[in-house]
C-alpha positions in Angstrom: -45.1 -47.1 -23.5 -41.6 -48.9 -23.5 -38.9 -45.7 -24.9 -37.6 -47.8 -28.4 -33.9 -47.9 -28.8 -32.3 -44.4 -30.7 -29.8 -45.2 -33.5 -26.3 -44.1 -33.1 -25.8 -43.1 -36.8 -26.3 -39.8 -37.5 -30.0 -39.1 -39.1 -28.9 -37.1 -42.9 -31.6 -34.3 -41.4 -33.2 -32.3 -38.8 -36.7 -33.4 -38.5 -40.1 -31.3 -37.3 -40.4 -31.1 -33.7 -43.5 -29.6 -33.8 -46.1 -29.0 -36.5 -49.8 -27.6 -36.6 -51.8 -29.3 -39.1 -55.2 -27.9 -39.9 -57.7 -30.2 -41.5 -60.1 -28.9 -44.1 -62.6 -32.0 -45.3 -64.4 -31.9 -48.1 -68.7 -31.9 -48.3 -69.2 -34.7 -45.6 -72.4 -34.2 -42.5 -69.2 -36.1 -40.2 -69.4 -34.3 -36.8 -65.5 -34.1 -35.1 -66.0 -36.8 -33.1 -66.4 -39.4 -36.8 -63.1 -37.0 -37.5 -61.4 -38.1 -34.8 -62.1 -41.8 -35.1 -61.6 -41.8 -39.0 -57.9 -40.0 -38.5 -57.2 -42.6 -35.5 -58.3 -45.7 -37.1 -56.4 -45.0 -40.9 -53.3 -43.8 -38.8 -52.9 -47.5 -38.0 -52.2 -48.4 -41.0 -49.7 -45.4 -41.4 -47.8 -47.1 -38.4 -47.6 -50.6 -39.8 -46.6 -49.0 -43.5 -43.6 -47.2 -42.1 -42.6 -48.7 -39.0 -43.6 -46.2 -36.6 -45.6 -45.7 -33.4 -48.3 -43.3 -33.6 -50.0 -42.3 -30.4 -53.4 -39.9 -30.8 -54.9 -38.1 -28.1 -58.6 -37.3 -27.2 -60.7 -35.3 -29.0 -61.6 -31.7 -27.5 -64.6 -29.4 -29.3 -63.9 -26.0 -28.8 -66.8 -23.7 -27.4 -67.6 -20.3 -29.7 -65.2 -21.5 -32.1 -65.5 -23.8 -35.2 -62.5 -26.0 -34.3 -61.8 -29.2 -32.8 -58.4 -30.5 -32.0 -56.7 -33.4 -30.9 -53.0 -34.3 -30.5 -50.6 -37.1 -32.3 -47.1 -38.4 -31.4 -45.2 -39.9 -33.5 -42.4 -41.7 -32.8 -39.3 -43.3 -34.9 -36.2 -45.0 -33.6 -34.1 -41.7 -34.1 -36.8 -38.9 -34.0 -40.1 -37.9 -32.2 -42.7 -35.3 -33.8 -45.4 -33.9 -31.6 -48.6 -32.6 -33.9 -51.4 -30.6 -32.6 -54.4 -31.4 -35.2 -57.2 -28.7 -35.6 -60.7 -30.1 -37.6 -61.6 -26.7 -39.1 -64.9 -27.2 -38.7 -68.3 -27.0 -41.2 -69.9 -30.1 -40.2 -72.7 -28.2 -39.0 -73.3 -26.2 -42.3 -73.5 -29.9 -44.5 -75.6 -31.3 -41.7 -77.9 -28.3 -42.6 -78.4 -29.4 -46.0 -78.8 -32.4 -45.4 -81.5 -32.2 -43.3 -83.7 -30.1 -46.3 -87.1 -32.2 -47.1 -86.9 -33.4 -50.3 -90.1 -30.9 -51.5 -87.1 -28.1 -50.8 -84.5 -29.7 -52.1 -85.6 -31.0 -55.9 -86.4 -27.3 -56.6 -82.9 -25.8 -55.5 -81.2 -28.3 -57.2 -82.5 -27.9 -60.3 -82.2 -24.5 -60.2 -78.6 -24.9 -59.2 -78.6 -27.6 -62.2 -79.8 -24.7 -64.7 -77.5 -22.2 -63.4 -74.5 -24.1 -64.1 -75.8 -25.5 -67.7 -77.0 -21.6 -68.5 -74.1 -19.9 -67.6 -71.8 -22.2 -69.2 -70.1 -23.5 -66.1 -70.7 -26.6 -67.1 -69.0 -27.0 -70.2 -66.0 -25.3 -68.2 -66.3 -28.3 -66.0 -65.7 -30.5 -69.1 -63.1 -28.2 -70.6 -60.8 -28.6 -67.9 -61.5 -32.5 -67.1 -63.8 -34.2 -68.9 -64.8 -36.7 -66.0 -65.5 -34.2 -64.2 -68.1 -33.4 -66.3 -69.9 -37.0 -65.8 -70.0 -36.3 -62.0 -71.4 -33.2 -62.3 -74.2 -34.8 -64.5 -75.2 -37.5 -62.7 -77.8 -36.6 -60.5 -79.3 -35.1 -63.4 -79.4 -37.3 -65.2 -80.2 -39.8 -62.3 -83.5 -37.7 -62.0 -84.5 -37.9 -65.4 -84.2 -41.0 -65.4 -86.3 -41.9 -62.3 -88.9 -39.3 -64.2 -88.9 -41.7 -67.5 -89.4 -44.4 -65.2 -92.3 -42.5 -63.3 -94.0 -41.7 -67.3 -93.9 -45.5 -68.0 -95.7 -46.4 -64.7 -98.3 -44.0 -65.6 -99.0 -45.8 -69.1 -99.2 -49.3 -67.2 -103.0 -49.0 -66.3 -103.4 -48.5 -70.5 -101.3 -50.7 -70.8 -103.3 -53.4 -69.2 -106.3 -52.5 -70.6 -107.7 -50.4 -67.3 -109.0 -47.4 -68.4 -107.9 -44.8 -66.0 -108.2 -40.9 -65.9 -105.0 -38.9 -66.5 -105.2 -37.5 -62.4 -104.7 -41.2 -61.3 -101.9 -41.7 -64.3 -100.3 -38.4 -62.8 -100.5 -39.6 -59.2 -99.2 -42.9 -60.4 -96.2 -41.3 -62.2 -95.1 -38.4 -59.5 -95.4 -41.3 -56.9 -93.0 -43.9 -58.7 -90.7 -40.7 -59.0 -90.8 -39.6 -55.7 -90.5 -42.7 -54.8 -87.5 -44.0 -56.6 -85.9 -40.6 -55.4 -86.4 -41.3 -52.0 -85.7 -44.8 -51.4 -83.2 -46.0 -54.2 -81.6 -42.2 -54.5 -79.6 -42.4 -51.3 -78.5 -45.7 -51.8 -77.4 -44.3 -55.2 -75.9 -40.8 -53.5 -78.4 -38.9 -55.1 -79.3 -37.4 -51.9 -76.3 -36.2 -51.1 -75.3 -34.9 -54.3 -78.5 -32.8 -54.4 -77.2 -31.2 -51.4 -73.5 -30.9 -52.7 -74.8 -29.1 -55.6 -77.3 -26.5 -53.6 -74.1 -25.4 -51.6 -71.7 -25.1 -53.9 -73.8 -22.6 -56.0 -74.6 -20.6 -52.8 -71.0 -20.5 -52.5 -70.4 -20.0 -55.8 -73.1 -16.9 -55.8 -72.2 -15.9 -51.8 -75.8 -16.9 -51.0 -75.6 -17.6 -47.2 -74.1 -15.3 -44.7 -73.0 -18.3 -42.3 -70.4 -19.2 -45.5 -69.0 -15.9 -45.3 -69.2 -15.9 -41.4 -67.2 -19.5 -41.3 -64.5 -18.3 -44.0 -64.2 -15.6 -41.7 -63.6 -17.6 -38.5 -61.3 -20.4 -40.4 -59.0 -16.9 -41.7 -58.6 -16.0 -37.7 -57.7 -19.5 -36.8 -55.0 -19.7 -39.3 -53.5 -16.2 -38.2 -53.5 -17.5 -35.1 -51.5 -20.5 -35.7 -49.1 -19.0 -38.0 -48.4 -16.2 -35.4 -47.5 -19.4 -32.5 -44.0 -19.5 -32.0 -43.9 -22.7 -30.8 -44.6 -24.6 -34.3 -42.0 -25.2 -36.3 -44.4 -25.2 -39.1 -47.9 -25.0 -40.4 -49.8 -27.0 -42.7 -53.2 -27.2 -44.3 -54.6 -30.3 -45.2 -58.1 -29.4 -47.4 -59.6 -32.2 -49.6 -62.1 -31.8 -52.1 -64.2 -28.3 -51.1 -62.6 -28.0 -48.6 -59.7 -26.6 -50.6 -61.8 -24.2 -51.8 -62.4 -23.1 -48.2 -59.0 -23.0 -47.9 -57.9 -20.7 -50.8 -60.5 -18.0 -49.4 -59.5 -18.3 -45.4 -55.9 -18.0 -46.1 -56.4 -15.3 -48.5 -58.6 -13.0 -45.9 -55.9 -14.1 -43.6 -53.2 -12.9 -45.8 -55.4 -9.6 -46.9 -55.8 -9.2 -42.9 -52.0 -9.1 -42.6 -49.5 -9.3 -45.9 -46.4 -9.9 -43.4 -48.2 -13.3 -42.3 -46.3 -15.7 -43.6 -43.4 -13.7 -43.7 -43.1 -13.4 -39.9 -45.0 -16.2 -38.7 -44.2 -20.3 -39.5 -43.2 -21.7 -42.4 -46.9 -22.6 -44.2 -47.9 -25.2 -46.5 -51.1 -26.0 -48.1 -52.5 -29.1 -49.4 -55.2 -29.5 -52.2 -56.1 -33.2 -52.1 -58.7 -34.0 -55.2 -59.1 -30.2 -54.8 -62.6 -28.9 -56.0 -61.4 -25.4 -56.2 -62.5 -25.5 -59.7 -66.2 -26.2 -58.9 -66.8 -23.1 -57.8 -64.3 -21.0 -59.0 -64.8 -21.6 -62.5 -68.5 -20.0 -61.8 -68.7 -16.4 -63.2 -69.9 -15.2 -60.1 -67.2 -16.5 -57.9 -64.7 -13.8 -59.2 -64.3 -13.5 -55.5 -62.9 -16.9 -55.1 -60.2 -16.1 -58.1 -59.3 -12.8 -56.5 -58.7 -15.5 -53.1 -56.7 -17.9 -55.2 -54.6 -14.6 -57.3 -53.5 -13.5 -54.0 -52.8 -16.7 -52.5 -50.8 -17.5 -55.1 -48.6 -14.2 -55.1 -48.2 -14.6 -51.8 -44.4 -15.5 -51.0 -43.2 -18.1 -48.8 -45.7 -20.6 -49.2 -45.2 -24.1 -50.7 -48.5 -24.9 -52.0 -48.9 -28.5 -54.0 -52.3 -30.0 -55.6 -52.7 -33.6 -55.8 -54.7 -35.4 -58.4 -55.4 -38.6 -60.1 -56.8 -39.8 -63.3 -59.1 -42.2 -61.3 -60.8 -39.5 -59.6 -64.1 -38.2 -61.1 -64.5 -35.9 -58.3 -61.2 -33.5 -59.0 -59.9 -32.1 -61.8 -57.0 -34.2 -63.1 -53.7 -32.6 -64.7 -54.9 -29.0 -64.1 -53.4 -26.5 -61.2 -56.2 -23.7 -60.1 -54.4 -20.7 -61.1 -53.5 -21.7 -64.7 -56.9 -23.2 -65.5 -58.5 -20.2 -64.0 -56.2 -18.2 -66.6 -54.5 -16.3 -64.0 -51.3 -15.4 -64.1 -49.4 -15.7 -60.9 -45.7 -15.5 -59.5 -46.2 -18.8 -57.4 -48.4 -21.8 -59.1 -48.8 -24.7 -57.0 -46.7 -27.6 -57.7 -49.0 -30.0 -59.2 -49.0 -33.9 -58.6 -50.9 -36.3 -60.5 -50.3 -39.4 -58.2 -51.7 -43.3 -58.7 -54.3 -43.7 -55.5 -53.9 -47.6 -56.1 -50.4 -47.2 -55.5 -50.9 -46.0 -51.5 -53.2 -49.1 -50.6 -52.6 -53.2 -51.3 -53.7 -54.6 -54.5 -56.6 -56.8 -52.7 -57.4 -53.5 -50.7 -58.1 -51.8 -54.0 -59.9 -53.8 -56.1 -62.8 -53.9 -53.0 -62.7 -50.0 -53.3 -61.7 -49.2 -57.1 -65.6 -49.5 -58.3 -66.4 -46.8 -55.5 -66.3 -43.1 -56.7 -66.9 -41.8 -53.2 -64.1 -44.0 -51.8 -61.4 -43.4 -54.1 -61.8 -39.9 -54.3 -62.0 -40.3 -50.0 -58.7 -41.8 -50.6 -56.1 -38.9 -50.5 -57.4 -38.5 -46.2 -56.9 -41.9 -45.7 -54.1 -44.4 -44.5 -51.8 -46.1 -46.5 -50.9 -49.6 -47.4 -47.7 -48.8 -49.1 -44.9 -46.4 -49.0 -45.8 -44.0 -52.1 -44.8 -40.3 -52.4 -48.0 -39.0 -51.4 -49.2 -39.4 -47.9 -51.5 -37.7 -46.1 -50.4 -38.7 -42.5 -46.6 -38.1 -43.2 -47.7 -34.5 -44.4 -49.6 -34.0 -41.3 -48.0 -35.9 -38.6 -44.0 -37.1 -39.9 -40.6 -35.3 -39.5 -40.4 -34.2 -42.7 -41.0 -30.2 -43.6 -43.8 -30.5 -46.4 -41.9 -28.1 -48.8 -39.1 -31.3 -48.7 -42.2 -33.5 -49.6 -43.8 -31.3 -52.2 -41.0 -30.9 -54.3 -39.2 -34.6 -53.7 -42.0 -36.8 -53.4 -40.5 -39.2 -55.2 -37.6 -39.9 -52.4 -40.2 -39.7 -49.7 -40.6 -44.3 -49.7 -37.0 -44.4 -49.1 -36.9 -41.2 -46.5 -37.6 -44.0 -43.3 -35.1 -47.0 -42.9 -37.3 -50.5 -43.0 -37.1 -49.8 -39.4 -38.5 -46.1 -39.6 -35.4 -44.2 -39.1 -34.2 -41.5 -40.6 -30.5 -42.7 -40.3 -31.1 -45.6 -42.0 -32.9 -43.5 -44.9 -31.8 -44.9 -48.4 -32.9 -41.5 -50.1 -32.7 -38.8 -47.4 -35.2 -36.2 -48.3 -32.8 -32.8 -48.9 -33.4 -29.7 -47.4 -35.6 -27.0 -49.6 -34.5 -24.6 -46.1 -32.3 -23.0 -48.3 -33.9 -23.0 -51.4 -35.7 -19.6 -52.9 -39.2 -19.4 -52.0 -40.9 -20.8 -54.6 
């Protein structure tokens, strides 16, 4: 690849040399290499939206260890930024679920379903967002309604003037449920949200051992990065659960070693349509709000949650500390961003009536230059403590020709600034 021609005007700041970006995704049975192709693909249109050239490297899945990385350079006329990405991986634990035969899964999820009605997590849900509330409900009340649907197809035979004897009028019914459940329910997500729902209450309730185990593994991963020298800085990039994964690994790693951050890179974390909040607001998960108190205390960490109104899958206009009704010395900086601002307007209105794919959004490329990017947080020159707190300069931080000399609102320096 052809070296593109440097600027001779001075660039207004010093830009990443070298970052390590850890990627936390949210409930999806993706293995790395869907990852890797995802990240590549929606990169391009990163490139074309600010002028850059991205280059990313093979995918490599490391043995013994739930990680898979792979490489990016970026390049700009005035500045180059090397990125080593790490998939933090539970793939393996969602393919798990999803592989449960419906006679095992209708039972746990209702029994998740109960749990979070009974115990008034629920009307938590609601409390803090009430949208939230509707996605939660849904395959609910998806499954009753297949089940009113499977009572009117036993009545049919009456109906028609066949006498028929209530065993065949039950057989009839259970089969149009079962049915329905299995062949229209994954085209309407019901499958998968059945699953969703039976992990996060043996998260909530510390039901599996392999959650604790891969909490765990992601907490040594992130010690490990923070202690390389040859980073300039670390981030975390955790949508949906996986921000909840997030808040517990960092806080074991932190709990492992208090002088972490202190000693080690500068560390930012990322809450993209965070579900934090889905299992923390669970009155068993006092673990997770221990995870979040300390994370929170912890100094030296710029930590910023991004939401949007459009999204039924986060919980808009609330940061996890506060609605948790902790009191901390460090909140995350909270950002309620427009998602149809990152894409082009025909772009949007194919996705806008897609609940999955909006909420999908905050991991994907964009169209437009908007303060929120997941690709400049992971893979640009710019230190994500600059972005979290000036977000709004970050469309004119890159000249039209993506240089930072030719940056109409330079993104200042937070080097200097208290920790937050």
């Amino acid at each position: 690849m052809a070296a593109r021609p440097l600027l001779t005007r001075r660039p207004a700041i010093s830009p990443v040399r070298r970052r390590l970006t850890f990627l936390l995704t949210g409930y999806e049975p993706l293995p790395p290499a869907a990852h890797h192709h995802r990240f590549a693909r929606e990169i391009r249109r990163f490139e074309a939206t600010w002028s850059l050239k991205a280059t990313v490297g093979g995918l490599t899945e490391i043995p013994d260890r739930p990680v898979a990385t792979w490489p990016v350079a970026l390049e700009g006329p005035d500045f180059g930024v090397e990125t080593e990405v790490r998939l933090l991986r539970w793939d393996d634990i969602v393919a798990e679920d999803m592989e449960m035969p419906l006679w095992q899964r209708l039972p746990r999820y209702l029994l998740a379903a109960g749990d979070i009605l009974v115990t008034g997590t629920f009307a938590r849900y609601v409390a803090a967002y009430w949208r939230y509330g509707l996605f939660a409900a849904y395959p609910l009340v998806l499954l009753v309604l297949f089940g009113l649907v499977g009572i009117l197809a036993s009545l049919v035979p009456g109906l028609l003037g066949f006498g028929a004897p209530w065993p065949v009028r039950l057989a009839l019914g259970l089969a149009t449920f079962l049915g329905l459940t299995m062949f229209a329910g994954p085209r309407m997500h019901l499958t998968y949200m059945l699953a969703d729902w039976i992990f996060a209450r043996d998260m909530m309730r510390q039901r599996r051992p392999g959650i604790d185990a891969r909490a765990e593994a992601f907490a040594r991963e992130i010690a490990a990065g923070l202690a390389d020298p040859g980073f300039d800085e670390v981030v975390i990039v955790a949508h949906s659960l996986g921000a909840a994964w997030m808040a517990d690994a960092v806080a074991r790693a932190l709990s492992a070693d208090p002088t972490l951050v202190s000693t080690g890179r500068p560390l930012g974390l990322v809450g993209a349509g965070s579900s934090t909040l889905k299992i923390a607001l669970h009155p068993a998960a006092g673990w997770l709000r221990a995870a979040v108190q300390r994370v929170a205390d912890a100094p030296g960490i710029t930590w910023a949650e991004y939401d949007s109104h459009v999204d039924f899958i986060c919980f808009y206009k609330n940061d996890t500390p506060t609605a948790l009704g902790l009191t901390v010395a460090h909140p995350p900086l909270r950002r309620s961003i427009r998602l149809s601002r990152m894409l082009a307007p025909a772009t949007w209105r194919r996705f806008r009536g897609n609940l999955l794919r909006i909420h999908r959004q905050y991991v994907m490329g964009n169209e437009q230059r908007y303060l929120y990017d997941v690709h400049m947080i992971a893979c640009g020159p710019f230190r994500f403590a600059d972005i979290a707190r000036r977000g709004e300069d970050l469309p004119g931080a890159l000249g039209p020709d993506g240089s930072l000399a030719a940056a109409a609102t330079p993104l200042p320096s937070t080097m200097d600034m208290p920790a937050r």
